[in-house]
N, CA, C and O atoms as CSV, one atom per row, in Angstrom:
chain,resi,resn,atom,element,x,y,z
A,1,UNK,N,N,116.827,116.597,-29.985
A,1,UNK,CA,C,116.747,117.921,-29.392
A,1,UNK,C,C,118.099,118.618,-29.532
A,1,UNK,O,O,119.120,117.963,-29.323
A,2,UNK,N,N,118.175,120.053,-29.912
A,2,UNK,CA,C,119.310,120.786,-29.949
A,2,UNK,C,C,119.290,121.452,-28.711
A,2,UNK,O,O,118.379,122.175,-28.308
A,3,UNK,N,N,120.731,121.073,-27.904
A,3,UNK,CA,C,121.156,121.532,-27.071
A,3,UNK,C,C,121.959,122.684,-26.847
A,3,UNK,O,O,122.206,123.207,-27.933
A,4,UNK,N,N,122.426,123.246,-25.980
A,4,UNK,CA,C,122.860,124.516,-26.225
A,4,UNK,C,C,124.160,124.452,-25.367
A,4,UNK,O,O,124.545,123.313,-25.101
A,5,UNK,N,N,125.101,125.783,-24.762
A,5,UNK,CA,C,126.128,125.519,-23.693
A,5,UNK,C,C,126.068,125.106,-22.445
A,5,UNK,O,O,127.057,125.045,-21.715
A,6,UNK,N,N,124.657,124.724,-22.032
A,6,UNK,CA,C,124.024,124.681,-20.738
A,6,UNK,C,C,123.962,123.361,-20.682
A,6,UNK,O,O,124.241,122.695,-19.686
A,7,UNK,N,N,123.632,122.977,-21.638
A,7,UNK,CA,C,123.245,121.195,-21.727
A,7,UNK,C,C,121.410,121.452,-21.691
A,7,UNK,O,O,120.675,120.590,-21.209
A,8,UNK,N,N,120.936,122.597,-22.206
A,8,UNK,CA,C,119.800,122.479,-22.251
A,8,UNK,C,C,119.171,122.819,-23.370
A,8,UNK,O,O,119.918,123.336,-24.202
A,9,UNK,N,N,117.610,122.665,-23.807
A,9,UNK,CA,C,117.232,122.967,-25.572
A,9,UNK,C,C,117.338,124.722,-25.980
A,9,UNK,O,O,116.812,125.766,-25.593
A,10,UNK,N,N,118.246,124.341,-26.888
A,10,UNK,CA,C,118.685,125.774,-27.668
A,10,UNK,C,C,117.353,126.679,-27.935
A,10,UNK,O,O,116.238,126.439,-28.397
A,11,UNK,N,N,118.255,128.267,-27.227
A,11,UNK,CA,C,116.753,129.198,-27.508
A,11,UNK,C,C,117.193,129.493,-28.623
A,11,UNK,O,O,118.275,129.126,-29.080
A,12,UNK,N,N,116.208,130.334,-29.269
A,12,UNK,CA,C,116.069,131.289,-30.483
A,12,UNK,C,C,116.987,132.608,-30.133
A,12,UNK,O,O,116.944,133.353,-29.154
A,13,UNK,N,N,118.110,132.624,-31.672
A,13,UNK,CA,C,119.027,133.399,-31.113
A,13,UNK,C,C,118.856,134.753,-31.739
A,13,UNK,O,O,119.530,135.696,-31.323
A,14,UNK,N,N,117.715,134.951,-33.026
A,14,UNK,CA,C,117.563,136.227,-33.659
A,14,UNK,C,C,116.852,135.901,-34.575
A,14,UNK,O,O,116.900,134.965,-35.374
A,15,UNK,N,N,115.755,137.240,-34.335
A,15,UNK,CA,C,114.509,137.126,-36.003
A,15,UNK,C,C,114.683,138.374,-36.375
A,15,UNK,O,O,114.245,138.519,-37.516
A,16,UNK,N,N,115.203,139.526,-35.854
A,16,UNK,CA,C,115.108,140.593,-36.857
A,16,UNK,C,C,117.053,141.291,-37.043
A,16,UNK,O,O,117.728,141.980,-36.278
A,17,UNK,N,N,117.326,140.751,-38.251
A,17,UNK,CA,C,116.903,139.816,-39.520
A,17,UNK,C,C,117.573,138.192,-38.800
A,17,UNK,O,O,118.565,137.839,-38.161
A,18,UNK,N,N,116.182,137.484,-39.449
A,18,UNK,CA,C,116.664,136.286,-39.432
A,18,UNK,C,C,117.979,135.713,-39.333
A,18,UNK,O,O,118.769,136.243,-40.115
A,19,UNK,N,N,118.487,134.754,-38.586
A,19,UNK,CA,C,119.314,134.566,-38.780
A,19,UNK,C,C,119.866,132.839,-38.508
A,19,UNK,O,O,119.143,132.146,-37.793
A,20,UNK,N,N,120.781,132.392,-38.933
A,20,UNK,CA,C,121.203,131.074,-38.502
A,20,UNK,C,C,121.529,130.543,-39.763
A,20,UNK,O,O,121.432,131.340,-40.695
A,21,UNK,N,N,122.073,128.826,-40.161
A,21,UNK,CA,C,122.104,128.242,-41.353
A,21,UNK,C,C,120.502,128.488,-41.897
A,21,UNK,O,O,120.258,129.046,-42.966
A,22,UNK,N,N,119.756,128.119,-41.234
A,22,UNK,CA,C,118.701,128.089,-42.050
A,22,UNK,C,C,117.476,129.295,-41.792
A,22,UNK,O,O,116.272,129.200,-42.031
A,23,UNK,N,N,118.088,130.222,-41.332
A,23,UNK,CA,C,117.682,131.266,-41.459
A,23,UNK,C,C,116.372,130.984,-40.866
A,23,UNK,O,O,115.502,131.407,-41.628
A,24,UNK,N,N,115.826,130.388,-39.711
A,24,UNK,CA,C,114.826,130.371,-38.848
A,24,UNK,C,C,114.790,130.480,-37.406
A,24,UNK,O,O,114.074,130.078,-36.489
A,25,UNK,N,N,116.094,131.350,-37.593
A,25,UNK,CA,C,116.266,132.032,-35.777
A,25,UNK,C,C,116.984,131.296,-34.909
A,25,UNK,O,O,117.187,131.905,-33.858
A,26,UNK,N,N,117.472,130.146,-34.956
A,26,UNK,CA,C,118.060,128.999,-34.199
A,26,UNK,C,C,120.026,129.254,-35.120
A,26,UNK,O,O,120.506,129.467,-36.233
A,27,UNK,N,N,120.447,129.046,-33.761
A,27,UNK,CA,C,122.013,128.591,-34.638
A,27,UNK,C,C,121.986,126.873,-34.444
A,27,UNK,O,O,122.416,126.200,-33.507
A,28,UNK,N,N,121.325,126.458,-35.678
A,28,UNK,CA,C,121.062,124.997,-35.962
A,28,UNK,C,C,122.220,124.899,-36.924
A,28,UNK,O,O,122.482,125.898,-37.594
A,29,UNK,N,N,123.087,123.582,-37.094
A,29,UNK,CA,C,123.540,123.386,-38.014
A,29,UNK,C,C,123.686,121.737,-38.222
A,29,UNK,O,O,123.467,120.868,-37.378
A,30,UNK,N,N,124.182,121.549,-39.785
A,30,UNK,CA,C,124.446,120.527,-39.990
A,30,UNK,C,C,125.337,120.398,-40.911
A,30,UNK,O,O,125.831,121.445,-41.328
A,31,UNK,N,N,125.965,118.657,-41.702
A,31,UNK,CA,C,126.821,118.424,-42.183
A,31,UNK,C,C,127.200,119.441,-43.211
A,31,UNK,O,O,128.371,119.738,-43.443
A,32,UNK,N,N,125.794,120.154,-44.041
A,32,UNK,CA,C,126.435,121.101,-45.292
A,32,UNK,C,C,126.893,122.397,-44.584
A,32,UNK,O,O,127.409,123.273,-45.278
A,33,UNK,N,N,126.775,122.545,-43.536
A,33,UNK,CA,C,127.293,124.261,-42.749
A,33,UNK,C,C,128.691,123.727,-42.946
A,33,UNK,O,O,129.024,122.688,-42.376
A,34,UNK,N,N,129.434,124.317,-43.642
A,34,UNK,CA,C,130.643,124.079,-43.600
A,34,UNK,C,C,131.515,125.369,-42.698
A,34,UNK,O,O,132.692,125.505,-42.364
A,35,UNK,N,N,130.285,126.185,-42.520
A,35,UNK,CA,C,130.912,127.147,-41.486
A,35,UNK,C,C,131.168,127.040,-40.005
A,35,UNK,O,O,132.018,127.529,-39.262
A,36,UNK,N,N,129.707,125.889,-39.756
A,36,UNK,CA,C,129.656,125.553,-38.421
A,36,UNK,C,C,128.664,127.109,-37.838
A,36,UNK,O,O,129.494,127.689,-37.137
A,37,UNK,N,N,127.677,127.757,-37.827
A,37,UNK,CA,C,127.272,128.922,-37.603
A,37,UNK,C,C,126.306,128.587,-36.267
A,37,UNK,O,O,125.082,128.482,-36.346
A,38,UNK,N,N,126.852,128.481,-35.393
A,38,UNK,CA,C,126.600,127.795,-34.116
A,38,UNK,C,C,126.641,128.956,-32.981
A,38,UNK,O,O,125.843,128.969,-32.044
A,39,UNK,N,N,127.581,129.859,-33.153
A,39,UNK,CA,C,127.664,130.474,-31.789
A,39,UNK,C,C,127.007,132.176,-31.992
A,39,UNK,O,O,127.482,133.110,-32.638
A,40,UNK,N,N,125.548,132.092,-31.027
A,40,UNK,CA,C,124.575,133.377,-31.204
A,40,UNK,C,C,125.661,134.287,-30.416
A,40,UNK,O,O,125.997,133.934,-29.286
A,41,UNK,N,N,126.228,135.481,-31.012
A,41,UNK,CA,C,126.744,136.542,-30.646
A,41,UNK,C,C,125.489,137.926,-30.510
A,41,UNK,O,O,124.317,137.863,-30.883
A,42,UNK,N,N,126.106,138.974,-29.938
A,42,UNK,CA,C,125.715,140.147,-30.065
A,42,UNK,C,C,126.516,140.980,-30.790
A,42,UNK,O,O,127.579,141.317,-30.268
A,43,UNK,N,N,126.208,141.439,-32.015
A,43,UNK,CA,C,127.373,141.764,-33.243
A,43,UNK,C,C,127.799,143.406,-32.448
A,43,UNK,O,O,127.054,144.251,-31.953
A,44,UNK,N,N,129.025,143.378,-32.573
A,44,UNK,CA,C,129.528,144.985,-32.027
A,44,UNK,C,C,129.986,145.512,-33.261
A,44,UNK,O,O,130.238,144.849,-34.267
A,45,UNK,N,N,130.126,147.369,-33.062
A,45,UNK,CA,C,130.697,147.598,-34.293
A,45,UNK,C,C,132.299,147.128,-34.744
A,45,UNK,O,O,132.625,147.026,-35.927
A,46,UNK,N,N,133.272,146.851,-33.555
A,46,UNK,CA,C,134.613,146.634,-34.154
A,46,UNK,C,C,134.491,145.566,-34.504
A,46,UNK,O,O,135.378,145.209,-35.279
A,47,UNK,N,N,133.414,144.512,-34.169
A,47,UNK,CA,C,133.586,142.805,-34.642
A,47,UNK,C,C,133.113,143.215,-36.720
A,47,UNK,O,O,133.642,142.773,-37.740
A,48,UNK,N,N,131.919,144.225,-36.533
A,48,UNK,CA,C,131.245,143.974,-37.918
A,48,UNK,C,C,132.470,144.658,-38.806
A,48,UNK,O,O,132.720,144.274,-39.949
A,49,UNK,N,N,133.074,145.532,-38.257
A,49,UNK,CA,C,134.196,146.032,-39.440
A,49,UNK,C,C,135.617,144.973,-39.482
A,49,UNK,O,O,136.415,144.952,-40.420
A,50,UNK,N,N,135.693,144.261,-38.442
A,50,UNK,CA,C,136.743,143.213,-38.393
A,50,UNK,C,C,136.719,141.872,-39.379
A,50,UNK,O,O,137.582,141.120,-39.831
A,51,UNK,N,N,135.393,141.965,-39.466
A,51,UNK,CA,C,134.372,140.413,-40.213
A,51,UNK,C,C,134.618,141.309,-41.583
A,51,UNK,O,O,135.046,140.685,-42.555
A,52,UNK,N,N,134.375,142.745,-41.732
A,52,UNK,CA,C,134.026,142.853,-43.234
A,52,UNK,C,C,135.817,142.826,-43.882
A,52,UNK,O,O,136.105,142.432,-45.012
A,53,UNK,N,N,136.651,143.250,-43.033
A,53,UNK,CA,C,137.259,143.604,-43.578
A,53,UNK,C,C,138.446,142.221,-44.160
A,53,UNK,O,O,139.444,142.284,-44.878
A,54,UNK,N,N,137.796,141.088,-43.487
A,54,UNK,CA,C,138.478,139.853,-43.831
A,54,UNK,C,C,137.538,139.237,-44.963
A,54,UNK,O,O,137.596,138.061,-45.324
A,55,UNK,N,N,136.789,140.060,-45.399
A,55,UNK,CA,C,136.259,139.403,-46.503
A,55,UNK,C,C,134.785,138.941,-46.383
A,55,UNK,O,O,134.352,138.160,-47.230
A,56,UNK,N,N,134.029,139.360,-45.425
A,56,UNK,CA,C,132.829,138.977,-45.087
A,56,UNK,C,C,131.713,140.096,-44.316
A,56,UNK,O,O,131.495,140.358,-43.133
A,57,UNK,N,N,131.317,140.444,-45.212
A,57,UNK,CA,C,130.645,142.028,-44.877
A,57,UNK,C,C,129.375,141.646,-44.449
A,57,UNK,O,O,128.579,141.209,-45.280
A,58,UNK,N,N,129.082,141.743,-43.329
A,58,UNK,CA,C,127.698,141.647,-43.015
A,58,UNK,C,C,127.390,143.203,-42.267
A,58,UNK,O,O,126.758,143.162,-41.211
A,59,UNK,N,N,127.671,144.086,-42.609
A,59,UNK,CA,C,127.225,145.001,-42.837
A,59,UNK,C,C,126.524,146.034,-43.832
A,59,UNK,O,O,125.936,146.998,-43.341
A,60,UNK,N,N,126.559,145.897,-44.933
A,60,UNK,CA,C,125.752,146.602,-46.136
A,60,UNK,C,C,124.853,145.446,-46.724
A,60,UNK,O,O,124.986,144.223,-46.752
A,61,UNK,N,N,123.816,146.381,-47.216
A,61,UNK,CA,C,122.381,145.098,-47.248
A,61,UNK,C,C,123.103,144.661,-48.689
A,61,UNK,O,O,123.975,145.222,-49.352
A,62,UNK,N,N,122.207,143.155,-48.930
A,62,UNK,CA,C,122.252,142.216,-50.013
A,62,UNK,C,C,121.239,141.679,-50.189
A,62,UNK,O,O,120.768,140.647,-49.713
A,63,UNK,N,N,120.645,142.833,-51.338
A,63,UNK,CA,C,119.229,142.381,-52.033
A,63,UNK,C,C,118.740,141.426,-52.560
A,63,UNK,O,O,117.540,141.180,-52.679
A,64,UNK,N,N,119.923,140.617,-53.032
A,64,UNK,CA,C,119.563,139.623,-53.867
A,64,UNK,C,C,119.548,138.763,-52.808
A,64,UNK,O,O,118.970,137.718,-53.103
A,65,UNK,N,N,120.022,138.803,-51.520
A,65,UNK,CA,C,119.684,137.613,-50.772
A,65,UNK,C,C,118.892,138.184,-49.804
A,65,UNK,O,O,119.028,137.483,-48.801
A,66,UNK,N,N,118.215,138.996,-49.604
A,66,UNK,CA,C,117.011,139.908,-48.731
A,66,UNK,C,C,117.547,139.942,-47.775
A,66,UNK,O,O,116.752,139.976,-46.836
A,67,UNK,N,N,119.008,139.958,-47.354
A,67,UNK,CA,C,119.912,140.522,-46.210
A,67,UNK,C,C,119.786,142.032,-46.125
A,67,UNK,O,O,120.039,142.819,-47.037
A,68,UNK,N,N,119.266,142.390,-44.637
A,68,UNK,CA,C,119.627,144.098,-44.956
A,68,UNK,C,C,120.534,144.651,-44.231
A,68,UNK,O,O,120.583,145.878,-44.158
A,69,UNK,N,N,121.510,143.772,-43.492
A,69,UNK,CA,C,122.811,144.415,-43.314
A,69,UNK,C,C,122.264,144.180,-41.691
A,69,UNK,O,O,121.175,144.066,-41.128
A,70,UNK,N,N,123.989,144.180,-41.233
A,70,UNK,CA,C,123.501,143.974,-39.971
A,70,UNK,C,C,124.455,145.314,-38.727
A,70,UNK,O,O,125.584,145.707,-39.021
A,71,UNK,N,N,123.927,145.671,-37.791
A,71,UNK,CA,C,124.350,147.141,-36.685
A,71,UNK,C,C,124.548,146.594,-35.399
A,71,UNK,O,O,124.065,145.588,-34.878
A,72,UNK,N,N,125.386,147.477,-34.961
A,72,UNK,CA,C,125.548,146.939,-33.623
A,72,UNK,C,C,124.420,146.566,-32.719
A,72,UNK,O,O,123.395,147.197,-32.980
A,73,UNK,N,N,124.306,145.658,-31.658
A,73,UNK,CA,C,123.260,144.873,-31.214
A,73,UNK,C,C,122.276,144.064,-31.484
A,73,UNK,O,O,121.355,143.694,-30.756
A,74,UNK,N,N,122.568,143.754,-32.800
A,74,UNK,CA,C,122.046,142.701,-33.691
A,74,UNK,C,C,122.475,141.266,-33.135
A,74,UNK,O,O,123.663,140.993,-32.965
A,75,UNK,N,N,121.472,140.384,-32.868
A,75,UNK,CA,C,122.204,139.010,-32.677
A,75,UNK,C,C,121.706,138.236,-33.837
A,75,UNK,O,O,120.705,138.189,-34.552
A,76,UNK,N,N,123.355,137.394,-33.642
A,76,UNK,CA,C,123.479,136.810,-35.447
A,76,UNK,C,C,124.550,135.543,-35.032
A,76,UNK,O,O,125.484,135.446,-34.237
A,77,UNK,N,N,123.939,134.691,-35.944
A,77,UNK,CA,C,124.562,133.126,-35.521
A,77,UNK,C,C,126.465,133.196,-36.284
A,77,UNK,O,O,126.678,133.326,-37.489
A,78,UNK,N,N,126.945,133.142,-35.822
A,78,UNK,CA,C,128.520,133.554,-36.357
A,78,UNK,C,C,129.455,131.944,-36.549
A,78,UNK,O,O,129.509,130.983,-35.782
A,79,UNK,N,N,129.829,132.075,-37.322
A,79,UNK,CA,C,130.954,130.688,-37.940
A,79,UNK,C,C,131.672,130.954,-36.499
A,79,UNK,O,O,132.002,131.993,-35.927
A,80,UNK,N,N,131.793,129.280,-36.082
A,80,UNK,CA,C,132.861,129.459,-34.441
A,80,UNK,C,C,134.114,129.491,-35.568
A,80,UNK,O,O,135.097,129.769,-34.882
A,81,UNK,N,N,134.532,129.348,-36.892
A,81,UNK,CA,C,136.219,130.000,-36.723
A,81,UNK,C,C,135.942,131.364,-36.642
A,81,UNK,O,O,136.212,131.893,-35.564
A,82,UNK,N,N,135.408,132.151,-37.637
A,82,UNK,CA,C,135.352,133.208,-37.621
A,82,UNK,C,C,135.602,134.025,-35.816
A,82,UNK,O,O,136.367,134.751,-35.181
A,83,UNK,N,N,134.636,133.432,-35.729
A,83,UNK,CA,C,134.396,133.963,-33.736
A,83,UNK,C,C,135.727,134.059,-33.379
A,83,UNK,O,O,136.187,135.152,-33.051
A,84,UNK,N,N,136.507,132.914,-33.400
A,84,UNK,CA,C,137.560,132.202,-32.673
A,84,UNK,C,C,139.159,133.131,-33.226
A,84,UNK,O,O,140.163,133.575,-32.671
A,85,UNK,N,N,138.659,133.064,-34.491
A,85,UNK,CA,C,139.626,134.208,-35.425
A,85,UNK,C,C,139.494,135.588,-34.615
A,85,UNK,O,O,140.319,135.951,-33.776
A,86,UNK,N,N,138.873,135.978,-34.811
A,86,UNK,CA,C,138.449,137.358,-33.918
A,86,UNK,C,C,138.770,137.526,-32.356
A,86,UNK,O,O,139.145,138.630,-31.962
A,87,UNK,N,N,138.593,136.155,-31.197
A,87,UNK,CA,C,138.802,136.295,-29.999
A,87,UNK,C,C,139.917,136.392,-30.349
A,87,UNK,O,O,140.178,137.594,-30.397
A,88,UNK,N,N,140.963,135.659,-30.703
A,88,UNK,CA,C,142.799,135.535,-31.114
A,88,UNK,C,C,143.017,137.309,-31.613
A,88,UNK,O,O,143.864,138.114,-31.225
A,89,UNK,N,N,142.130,137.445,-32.391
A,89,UNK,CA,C,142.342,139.098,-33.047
A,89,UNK,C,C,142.222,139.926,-31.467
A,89,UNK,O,O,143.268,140.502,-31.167
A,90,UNK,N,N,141.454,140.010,-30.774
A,90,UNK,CA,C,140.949,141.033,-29.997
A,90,UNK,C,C,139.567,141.302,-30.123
A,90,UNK,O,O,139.021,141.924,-29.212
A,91,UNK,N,N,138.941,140.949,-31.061
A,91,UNK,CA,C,137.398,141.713,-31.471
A,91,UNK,C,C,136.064,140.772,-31.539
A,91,UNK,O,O,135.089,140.914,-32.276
A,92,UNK,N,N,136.312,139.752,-30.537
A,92,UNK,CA,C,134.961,138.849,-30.518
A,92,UNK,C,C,134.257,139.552,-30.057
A,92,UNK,O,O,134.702,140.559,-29.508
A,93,UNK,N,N,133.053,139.329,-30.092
A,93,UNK,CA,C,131.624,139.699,-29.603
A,93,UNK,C,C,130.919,138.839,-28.957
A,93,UNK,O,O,130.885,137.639,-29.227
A,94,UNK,N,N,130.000,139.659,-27.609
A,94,UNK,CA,C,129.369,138.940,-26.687
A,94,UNK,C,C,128.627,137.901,-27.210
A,94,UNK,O,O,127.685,138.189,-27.948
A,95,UNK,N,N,128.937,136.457,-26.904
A,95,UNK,CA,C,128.142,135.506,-26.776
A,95,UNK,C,C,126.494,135.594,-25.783
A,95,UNK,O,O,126.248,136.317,-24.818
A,96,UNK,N,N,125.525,134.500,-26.518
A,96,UNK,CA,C,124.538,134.432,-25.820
A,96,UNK,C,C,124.352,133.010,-25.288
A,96,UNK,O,O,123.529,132.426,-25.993
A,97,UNK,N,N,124.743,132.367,-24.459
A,97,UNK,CA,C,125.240,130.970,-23.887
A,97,UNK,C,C,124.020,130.166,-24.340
A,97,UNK,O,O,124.175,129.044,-24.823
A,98,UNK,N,N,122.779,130.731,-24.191
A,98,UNK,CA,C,121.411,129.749,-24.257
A,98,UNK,C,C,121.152,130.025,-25.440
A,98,UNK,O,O,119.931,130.184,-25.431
A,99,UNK,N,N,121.610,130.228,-26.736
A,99,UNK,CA,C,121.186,130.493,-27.995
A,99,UNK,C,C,122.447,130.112,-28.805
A,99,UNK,O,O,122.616,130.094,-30.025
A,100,UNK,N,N,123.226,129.831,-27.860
A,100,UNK,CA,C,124.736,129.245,-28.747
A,100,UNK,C,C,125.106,127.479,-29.020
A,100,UNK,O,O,126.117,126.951,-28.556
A,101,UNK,N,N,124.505,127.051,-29.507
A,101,UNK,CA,C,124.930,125.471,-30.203
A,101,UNK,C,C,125.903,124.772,-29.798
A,101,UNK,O,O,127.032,124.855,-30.281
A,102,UNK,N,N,125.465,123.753,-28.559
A,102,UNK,CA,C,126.845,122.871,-27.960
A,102,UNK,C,C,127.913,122.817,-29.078
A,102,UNK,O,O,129.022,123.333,-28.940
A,103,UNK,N,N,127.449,122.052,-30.385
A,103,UNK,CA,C,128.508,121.975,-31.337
A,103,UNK,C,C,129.756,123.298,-31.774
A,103,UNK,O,O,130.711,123.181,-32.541
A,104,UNK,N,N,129.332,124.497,-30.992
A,104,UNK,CA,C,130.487,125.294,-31.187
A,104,UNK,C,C,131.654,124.619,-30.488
A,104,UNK,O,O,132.768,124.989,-30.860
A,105,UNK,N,N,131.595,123.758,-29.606
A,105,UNK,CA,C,132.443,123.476,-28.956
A,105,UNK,C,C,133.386,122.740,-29.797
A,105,UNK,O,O,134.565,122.771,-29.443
A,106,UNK,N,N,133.009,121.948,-31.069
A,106,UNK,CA,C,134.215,121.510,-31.633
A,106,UNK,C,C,135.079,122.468,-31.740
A,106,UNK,O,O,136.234,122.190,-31.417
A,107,UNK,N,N,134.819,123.673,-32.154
A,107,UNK,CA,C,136.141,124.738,-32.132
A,107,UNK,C,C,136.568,125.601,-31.291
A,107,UNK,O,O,137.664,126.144,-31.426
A,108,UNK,N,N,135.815,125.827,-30.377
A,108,UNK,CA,C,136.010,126.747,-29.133
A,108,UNK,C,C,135.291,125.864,-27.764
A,108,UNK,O,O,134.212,125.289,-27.618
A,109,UNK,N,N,136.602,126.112,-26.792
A,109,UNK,CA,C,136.214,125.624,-25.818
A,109,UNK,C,C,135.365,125.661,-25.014
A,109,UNK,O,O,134.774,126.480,-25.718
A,110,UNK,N,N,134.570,125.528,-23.994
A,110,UNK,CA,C,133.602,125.931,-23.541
A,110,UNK,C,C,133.913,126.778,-22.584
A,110,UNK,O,O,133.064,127.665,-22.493
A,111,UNK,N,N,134.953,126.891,-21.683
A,111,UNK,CA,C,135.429,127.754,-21.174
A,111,UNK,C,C,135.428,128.767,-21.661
A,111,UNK,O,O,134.561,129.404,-21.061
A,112,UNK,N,N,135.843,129.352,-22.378
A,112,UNK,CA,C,136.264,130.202,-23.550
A,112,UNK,C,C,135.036,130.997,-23.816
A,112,UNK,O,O,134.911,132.189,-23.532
A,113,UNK,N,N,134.145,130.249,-24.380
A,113,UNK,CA,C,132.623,130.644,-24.794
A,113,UNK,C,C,131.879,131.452,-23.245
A,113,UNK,O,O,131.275,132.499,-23.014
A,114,UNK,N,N,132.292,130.409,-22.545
A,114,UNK,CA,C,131.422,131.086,-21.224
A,114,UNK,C,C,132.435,131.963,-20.663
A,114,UNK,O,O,132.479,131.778,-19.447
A,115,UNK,N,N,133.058,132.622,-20.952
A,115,UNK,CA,C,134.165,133.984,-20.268
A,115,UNK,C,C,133.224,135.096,-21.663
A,115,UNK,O,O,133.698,136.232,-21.679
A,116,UNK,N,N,132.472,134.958,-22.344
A,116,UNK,CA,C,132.637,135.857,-23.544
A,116,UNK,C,C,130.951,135.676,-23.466
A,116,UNK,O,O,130.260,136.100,-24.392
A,117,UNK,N,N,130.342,135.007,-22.278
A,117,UNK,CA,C,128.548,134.945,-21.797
A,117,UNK,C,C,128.301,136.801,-21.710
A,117,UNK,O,O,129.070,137.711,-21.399
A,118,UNK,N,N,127.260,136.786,-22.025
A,118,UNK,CA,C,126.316,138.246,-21.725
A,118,UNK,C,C,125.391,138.188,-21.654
A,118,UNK,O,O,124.879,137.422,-22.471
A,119,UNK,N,N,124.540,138.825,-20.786
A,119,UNK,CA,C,122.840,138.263,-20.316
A,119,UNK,C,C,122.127,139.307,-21.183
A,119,UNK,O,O,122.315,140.521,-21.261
A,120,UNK,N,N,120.978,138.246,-22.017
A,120,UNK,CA,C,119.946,139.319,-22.482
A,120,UNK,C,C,118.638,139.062,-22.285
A,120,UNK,O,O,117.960,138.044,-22.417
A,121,UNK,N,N,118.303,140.646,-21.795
A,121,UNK,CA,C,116.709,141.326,-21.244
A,121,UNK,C,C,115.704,141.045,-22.430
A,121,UNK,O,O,114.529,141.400,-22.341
C-alpha cells in the first residue's frame, strides 16, 4: 500500500491532465523516477514561471507527449528537489498532504511539507 504524509493510503493527486510518474493520477514512484515525483502540489503562476525558467516548462503544451501545458490551480506531482529548490528560492507551491508520497520525505522534511499543507474542496 502507498502511503502518504499522514501515514495513510495515498489519494489521487490529479486527472485533468494526468499526472504523476506514471501518469495515472497518483504521485507513485519508483527506482526509475529518478526525479522522485512524489509531492502533489497546487501549481501557482510564480512556481510555473520559476520551474520554466530553470529549464523545465510545464507550461506550454507538448504534443508529442499529449501534455497540454499546465495553469495555475492545476495539481501536478512535482520532483521533491525541484519543490525543495523552489521553497529555498521563495516560490514553492501549496502542497496537498493526502496526495503527497511519504517518500518525499527522503528530501524534504516532513515538517516542512506540512507548513506548505492546503486543504482541497
Amino acid at each position: 500500500m502507498l502511503v502518504n504524509l499522514l501515514g495513510k493510503p495515498l489519494k489521487i493527486c490529479g486527472c485533468s491532465p494526468k499526472t504523476g510518474w506514471y501518469l495515472d493520477g497518483y504521485c507513485k514512484t519508483d527506482s526509475s523516477d529518478l526525479g522522485n515525483h512524489s509531492i502533489c502540489s497546487v501549481v501557482t503562476d510564480t512556481f510555473l514561471k520559476y520551474t520554466k525558467s530553470q529549464g523545465n516548462n510545464l507550461i506550454d503544451p507538448n504534443l508529442l507527449m499529449e501534455f497540454p501545458g499546465l495553469k495555475a490551480g492545476d495539481h501536478w506531482c512535482l520532483c521533491a528537489e525541484r519543490w525543495e529548490q523552489a521553497r529555498i528560492d521563495g516560490v514553492a507551491p501549496p502542497v496537498i498532504i493526502e496526495s503527497t508520497n511519504l517518500s518525499a520525505t527522503e528530501v524534504v522534511p516532513l515538517d516542512i511539507l506540512k507548513s506548505f499543507a492546503c486543504k482541497v474542496v
